[in-house]
C-alpha positions, 0 to 999 in steps of 0.5 A: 500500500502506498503512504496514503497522507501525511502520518498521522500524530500518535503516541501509541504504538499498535498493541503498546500503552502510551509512548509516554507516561508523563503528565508533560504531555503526549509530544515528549520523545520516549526515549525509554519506547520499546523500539529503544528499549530493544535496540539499546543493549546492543549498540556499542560505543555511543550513549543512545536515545533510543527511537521514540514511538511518536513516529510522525512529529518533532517533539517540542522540548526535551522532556523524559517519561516517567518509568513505570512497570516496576522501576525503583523510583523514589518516593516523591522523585521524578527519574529521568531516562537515559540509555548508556553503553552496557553497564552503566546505571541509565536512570538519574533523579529529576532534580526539577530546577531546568538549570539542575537539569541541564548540569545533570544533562552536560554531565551525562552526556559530555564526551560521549557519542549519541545515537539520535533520531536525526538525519544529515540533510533531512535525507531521511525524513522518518528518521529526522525526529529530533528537533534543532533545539534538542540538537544544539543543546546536546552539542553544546554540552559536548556531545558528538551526535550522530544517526541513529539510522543503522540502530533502527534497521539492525534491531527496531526494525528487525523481525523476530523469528516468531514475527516471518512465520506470522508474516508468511502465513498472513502472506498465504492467508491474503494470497488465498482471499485474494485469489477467492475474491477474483473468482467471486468477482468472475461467478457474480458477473457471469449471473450478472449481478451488480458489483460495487467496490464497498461491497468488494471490501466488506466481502475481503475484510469478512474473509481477513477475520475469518483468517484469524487476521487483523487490519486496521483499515482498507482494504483498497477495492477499485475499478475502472478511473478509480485505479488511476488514484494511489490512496483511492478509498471505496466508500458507501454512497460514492463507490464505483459499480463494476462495468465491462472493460475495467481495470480491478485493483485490490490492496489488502493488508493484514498480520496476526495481530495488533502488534504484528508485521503484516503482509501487504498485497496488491492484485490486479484484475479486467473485466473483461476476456480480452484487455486491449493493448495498452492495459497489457502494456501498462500491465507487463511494465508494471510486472516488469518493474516489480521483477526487476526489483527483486532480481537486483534484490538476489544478484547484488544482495550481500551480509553486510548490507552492500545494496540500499533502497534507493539502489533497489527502486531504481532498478524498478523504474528504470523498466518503467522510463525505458517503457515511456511511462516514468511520469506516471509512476508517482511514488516509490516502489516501496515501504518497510514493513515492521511494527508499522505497516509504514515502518522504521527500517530502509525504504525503496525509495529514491523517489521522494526521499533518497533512502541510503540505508543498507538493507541489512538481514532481519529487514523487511519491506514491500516491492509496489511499483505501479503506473497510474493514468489519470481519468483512465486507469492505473496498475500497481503489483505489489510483494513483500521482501524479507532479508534473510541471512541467506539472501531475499525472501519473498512473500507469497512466494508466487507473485501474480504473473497474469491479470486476473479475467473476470 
């Protein structure tokens, strides 16, 4: 699924309690967040802030979470948390004056090296978290900052073990629907039933529950000019009824559970036994693009994370520019997938951001290139990729190859 808006501000991770427990606010970074709390104990030779679970705005001052869960914490006291390399107490009384904090700050940090949420020339913009302020106050205690970027692919954005096998079987369970959906598609028109899009999503959403999976939203069920729009929403009253000669995309999107890595798919359809020449174009672009994404993927794919994301979507839309469609090919080819269905870790992007970040064993993302002409129609194919440590995974492990005919 393409980013859809601007993120959206929240504090909560899905399944997580509030990113922070304080009484400053909902805008305070955590930086005690679960994100942080497990990527610190194996980053070496740099104090850490770890990744904060506001994932979509700056903070407005720096400010720590109240520790709670059981953390000694003195009666009537304030604890201020910050990670240290191992070994290191990393919890420091509030002392409540600003001018005890900030000595109480200059001495932690003083020398040290500090892994932040920032990103050199806002290369990375879900990375760049930290405000300015924050910023200067750090160096001019003594700091040295530095990004914290291969922190958040080596371990926030890594996925377990328990984490792939519930990502493959949400693969197989979305591939399965997806495949169901179609033939459903197909018998209701064959008794020429009328079809429309709310009805197509209603009909998936009741077979992701039936799965034993769970979605926050969607799923995306457009025909026809519809298809042309990446962040197209079906809704009641305002939907498309399914006509002969149309294009059919279906995104759907679910995991486990709340807190789970999902898969996240995009199917394609015509109604129709005969697509004309230019939907099998923009079809076998797309395809094309989607595949070339993945063979970059297995021939330059090493241990130590050589390749980026950037590398990998040029390699997809070079096919589609070579097919003289590059200008309507309006986003990047994909997304990591963690946590967050939009995730933390490398995107494939060097189209609206330039992501440089290596993707690196235990990262995960999605492949999604897509054409989309506007009033007309639009095609987008969409996998996901995991990285093992014997090279990429990709899921399902058969990708559509031809349109479904409906």
């Amino acid at each position: 699924m393409p980013r859809r808006t601007a993120p959206r501000v929240r504090c909560t991770a899905r399944g997580s309690p509030s990113c922070c427990g304080s009484s400053w606010g909902s805008r305070a970074p955590c930086f005690m967040s679960p994100a942080g709390r497990r990527a610190a104990p194996h980053a070496s030779g740099a104090a850490r802030l770890p990744i904060p679970d506001i994932v979509d705005a700056a903070p407005r001052r720096l400010r720590f979470p109240r520790l709670g869960g059981g953390a000694h914490r003195p009666w009537g006291r304030r604890l201020a948390a910050l990670r240290l390399p191992q070994g290191e107490s990393d919890r420091r009384p509030h002392p409540g004056s600003w001018r005890e904090l900030y000595s109480y700050l200059e001495t932690m940090v003083r020398g040290r090296t500090l892994a932040l949420e920032i990103s050199p020339l806002d290369q990375v913009p879900y990375l760049d978290r930290v405000p300015y302020g924050v910023v200067q106050l750090l160096e001019s205690f003594g700091a040295r900052l530095v990004t914290s970027a291969p922190l958040v692919s080596r371990f926030a954005a890594h996925w377990s073990g328990a984490e792939l096998a519930g990502h493959r079987r949400a693969a197989g369970a979305l591939a399965a629907i997806a495949h169901d959906t179609f033939a459903w598609l197909g018998s209701e028109v064959a008794r020429s039933v009328e079809v429309r899009e709310t009805g197509v999503k209603q009909r998936v959403l009741d077979a992701i529950e039936r799965a034993g999976l769970w979605t926050n939203e969607g799923p995306i069920a457009a025909f026809g000019p519809a298809t042309a729009m990446p962040h197209y929403e079906p809704r009641p009253g305002a939907d498309r009824r399914l006509s002969a000669g149309d294009v059919v995309l279906l995104d759907l999107w679910a995991g486990p559970g709340r807190a789970s890595v999902f898969a996240d798919q995009t199917w394609m359809g015509f109604a129709g036994r005969s697509p004309d020449g230019e939907v099998r174009r923009v079809w076998q672009t797309v395809k094309g693009a989607r595949d070339a994404a993945v063979r970059f993927l297995r021939e330059h794919w090493s241990r130590n994370g050589a390749i980026t994301g950037a590398q990998v979507d040029d390699a997809a839309r070079a096919v589609v520019r070579d097919a003289g469609l590059a200008e309507f090919f309006v986003h990047r080819t994909g997304h990591s997938i963690d946590r967050d269905l939009h995730g933390s870790g490398p995107h494939i992007d060097n189209f609206e951001t330039e992501d440089a970040r290596a993707l690196v064993p235990g990262v995960g993302f999605s492949v999604e290139p897509g054409v989309y002409l506007p009033g007309r129609f639009g095609m987008r194919s969409e996998i996901n990729v995991y990285i093992d440590t014997s090279g990429p995974e990709v899921n399902p492990p058969t990708p559509q190859d031809e349109l479904f005919l409906i």
